[in-house]
N, C-alpha and C positions, 0 to 999 in steps of 0.2 A: 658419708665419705665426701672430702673437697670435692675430686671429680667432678660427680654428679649432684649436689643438692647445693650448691649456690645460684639455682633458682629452683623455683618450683612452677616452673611452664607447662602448661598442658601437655607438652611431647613427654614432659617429664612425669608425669602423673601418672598418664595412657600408660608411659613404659614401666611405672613401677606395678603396676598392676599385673602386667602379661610378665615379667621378671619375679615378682616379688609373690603375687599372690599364691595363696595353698592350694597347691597340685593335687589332691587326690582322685580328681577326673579329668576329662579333657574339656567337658563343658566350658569354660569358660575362655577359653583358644577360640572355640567356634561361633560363641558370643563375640566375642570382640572383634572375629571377622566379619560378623553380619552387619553388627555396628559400623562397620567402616564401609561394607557396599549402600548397605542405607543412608548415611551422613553425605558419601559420594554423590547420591543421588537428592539430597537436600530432602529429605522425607523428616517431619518435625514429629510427627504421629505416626506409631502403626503396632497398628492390633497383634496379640500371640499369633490370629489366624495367618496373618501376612508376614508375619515372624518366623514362623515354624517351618515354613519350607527351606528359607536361608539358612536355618540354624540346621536345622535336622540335613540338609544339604553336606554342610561341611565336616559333620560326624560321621555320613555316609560312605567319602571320600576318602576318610582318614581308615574307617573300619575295613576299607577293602586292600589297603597293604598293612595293615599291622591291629589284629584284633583285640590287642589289650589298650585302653580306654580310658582305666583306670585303676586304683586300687583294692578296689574289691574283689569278690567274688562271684556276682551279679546284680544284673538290673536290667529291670523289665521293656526302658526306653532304650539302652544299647541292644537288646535282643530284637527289639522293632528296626531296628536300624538295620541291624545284621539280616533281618526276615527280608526285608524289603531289598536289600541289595541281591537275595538268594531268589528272590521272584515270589517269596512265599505269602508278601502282604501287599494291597494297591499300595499306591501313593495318600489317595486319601484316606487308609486307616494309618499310614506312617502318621501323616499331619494332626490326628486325631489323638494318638500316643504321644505325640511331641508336643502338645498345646495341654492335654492332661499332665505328663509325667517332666518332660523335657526341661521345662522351667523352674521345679520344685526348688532346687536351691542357686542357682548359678545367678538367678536375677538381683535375689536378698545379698550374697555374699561376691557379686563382681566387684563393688568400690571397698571392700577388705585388703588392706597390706595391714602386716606383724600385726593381726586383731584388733585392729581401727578402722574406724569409714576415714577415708579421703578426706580432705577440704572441697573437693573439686567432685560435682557430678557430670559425669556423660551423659548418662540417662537419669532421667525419675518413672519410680512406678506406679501405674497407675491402676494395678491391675482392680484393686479393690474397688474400681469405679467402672470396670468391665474395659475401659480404655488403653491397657496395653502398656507402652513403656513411651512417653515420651524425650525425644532428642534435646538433648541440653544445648543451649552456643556454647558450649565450651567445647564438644564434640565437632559441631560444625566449624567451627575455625577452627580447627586442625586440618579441613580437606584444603585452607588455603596454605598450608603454610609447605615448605619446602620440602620435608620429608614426607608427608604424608602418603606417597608413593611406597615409602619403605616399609612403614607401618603395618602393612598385610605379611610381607616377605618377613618381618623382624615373630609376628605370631607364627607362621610357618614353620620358621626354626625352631623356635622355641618349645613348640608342641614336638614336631620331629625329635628333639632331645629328648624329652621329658617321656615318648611312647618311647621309646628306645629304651631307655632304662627302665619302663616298667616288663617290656616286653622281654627283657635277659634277665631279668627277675637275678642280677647279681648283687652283692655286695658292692655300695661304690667304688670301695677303696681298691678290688678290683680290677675296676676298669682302666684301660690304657688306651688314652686318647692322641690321636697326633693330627697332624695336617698332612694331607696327598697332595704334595706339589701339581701331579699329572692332570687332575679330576679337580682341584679346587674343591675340595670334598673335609671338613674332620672326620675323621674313621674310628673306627673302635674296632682293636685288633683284641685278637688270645690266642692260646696256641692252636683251634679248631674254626675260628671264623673272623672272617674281615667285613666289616658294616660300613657302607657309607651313611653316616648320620645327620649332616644336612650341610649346602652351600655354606661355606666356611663364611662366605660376606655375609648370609642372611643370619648367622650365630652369630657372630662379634658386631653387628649393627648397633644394635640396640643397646650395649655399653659404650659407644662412641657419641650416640646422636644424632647419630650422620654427617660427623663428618672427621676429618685426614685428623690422624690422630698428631700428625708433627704440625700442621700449619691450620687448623682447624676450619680451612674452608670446605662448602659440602662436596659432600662424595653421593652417588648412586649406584646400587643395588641392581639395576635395571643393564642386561648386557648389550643393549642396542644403544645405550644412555655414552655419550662423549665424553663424560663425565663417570664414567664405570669407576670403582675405584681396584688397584690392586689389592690384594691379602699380603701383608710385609711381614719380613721377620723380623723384627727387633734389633735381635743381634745376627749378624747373617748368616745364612744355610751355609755357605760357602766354609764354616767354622768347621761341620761334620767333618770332613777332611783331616782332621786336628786329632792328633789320637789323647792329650787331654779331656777332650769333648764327649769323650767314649760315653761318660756314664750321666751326661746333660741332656736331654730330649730337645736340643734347637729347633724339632716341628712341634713341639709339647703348643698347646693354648697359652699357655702363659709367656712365651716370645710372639706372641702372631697376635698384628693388629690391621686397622685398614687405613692405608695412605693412597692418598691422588698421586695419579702417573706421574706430575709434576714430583713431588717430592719422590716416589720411589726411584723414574727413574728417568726423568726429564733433564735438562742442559746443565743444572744445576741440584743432579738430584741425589741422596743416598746410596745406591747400586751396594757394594758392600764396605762401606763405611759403619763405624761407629753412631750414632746417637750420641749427641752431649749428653752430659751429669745430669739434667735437669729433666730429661725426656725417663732417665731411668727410675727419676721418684714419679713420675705419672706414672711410668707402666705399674709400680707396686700399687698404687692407688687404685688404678685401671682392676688389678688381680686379685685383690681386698676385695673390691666391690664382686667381686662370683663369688671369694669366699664366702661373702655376707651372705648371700643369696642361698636360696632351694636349689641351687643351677645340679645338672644331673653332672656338669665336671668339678663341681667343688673339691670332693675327694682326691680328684685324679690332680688338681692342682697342687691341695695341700700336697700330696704324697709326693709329685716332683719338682717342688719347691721349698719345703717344711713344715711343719706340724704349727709351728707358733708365727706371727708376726713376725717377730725378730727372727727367726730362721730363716724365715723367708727374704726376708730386710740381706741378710747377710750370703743367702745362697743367691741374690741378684748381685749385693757387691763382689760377690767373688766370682762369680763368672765373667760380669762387666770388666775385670779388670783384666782376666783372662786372655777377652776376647780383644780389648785396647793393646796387651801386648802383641798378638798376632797379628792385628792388620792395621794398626798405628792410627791411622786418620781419622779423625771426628768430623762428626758432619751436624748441621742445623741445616733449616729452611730457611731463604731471604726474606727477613718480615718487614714490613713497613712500620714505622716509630709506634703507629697506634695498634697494633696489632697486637691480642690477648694472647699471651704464653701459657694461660695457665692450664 
């Protein structure tokens, strides 16, 4: 997708990996976070022994609000995990189960997207030489670069998604996903239960890059950060109002992106203004790329936006235009000459 693959930067690799790679466990969520407290820590080498705590850590964490894991039926290293959080095993036989069983596949198959190794290694393994998994620089230059902050928070969501749907064990098409204004929460309603399913900023990150989707300087993740960024609607909430609008989900994911205070709603900023014509072929791009994806809202997109491309192409022109006659004014960001629009 233009969007995202006119380059291929380490932030972009890392994120196709926790986006793109095959979900049938969590294993490789909890990899990828241990990776980033290890790389944080500039550690070049280190053994399963000194692995397995970090790792079996972050499985232990997740197994204690929401016990499905994965897609199967069992496995003997998620039962260690589940023992040990219930008091029924030390620590040192958890570490002992996770350095036998823990590792078996998520080490070989973490640089796999669409049934390929990467160009790019985070790690190499070493284990056939008793050595463990050594740190790539291509990992370590990631702790410098600007988002690396978000990079834990962008796995967190994305695991939270992916248990969620295993854990309702529904049909995607299914599910009905919105955004809670109140909570900054996406939810998953039905007509028997309301789910908070993770920080709406920490879901839609990782399709941005981090950063404003209208003026593409970064945004952060972090709510103490000055630079927090809002959750925007696209086309604005203020729409719902509109009894044309009845049957358009204006909280759906597919309106909702993240923009800096400056652009949402600064001196100069969107508030419930239109987007130009040209913001509305990125958001399709933007929305492609989940279709492309395993993303656990794929379905829920297609079903409130189209089945095909083109439906989708044509259920954005018609809303957009919808929404242009109701509240008239378009709005852009102020760019400087050299500033990238795309």
């Amino acid at each position: 997708m233009k969007f995202y693959s006119e380059d291929l930067s380490n932030e972009t690799l890392w994120r196709s990996i926790i986006l793109f790679g095959r979900n049938v466990a969590s294993y490789k969520f909890a990899l990828g976070k241990a990776l980033l407290e290890i790389a944080d820590k500039n550690i070049t080498r280190i053994s399963l022994e000194d692995l397995a705590p970090v790792f079996s850590r972050n499985i232990c964490e997740h197994l204690k609000e929401n016990p499905k894991q994965g897609t199967f039926k069992s496995s003997k290293f998620l039962k260690a995990c589940s023992d040990f959080n219930q008091g029924k095993i030390s620590h040192n036989a958890l570490i002992e189960t996770t350095i036998r069983l823990g590792f078996n596949n998520v080490i070989d198959a973490f640089h796999v997207v669409n049934s390929s190794e990467l160009p790019t290694r985070f790690f190499y393994d070493e284990r056939s030489n008793g050595m463990g998994i050594n740190i790539s620089d291509d990992l370590l230059q990631l702790t410098s670069t600007v988002q690396f902050d978000n990079l834990s928070h962008e796995i967190e969501a994305r695991w939270r998604l992916v248990e969620t749907a295993w854990e309702l064990s529904l049909p995607a098409r299914l599910l009905s996903v919105s955004y809670d204004n109140e909570d900054e929460s996406i939810i998953f309603e039905d007509s028997h239960r309301r789910i908070g399913i993770s920080a709406c900023r920490d879901a839609l990150n990782g399709y941005q890059k981090g950063y404003c989707f209208y003026s593409k300087t970064p945004i952060s993740l972090n709510r103490l950060s000055i630079d927090i960024c809002d959750v925007d609607h696209f086309l604005p909430h203020t729409l719902c109002q509109y009894s044309e609008f009845g049957s358009v989900n204006i909280n759906g994911v597919w309106n909702l992106v993240l923009s800096s205070k400056e652009c949402n709603r600064g001196e100069n900023g969107k508030f419930s203004k239109i987007p130009k014509i040209r913001f509305l072929e990125k958001l399709h791009i933007r929305n492609e790329y989940y279709i492309s994806s395993h993303h656990p809202l794929r379905e829920t997109i297609i079903n409130q936006t189209g089945q095909t491309e083109l439906d989708r192409r044509k259920f954005l022109q018609t809303t957009y235009n919808m929404a242009l006659k109701r509240l008239i004014h378009q709005w852009e960001p102020k760019f400087d000459e050299e500033d990238d629009l795309s």
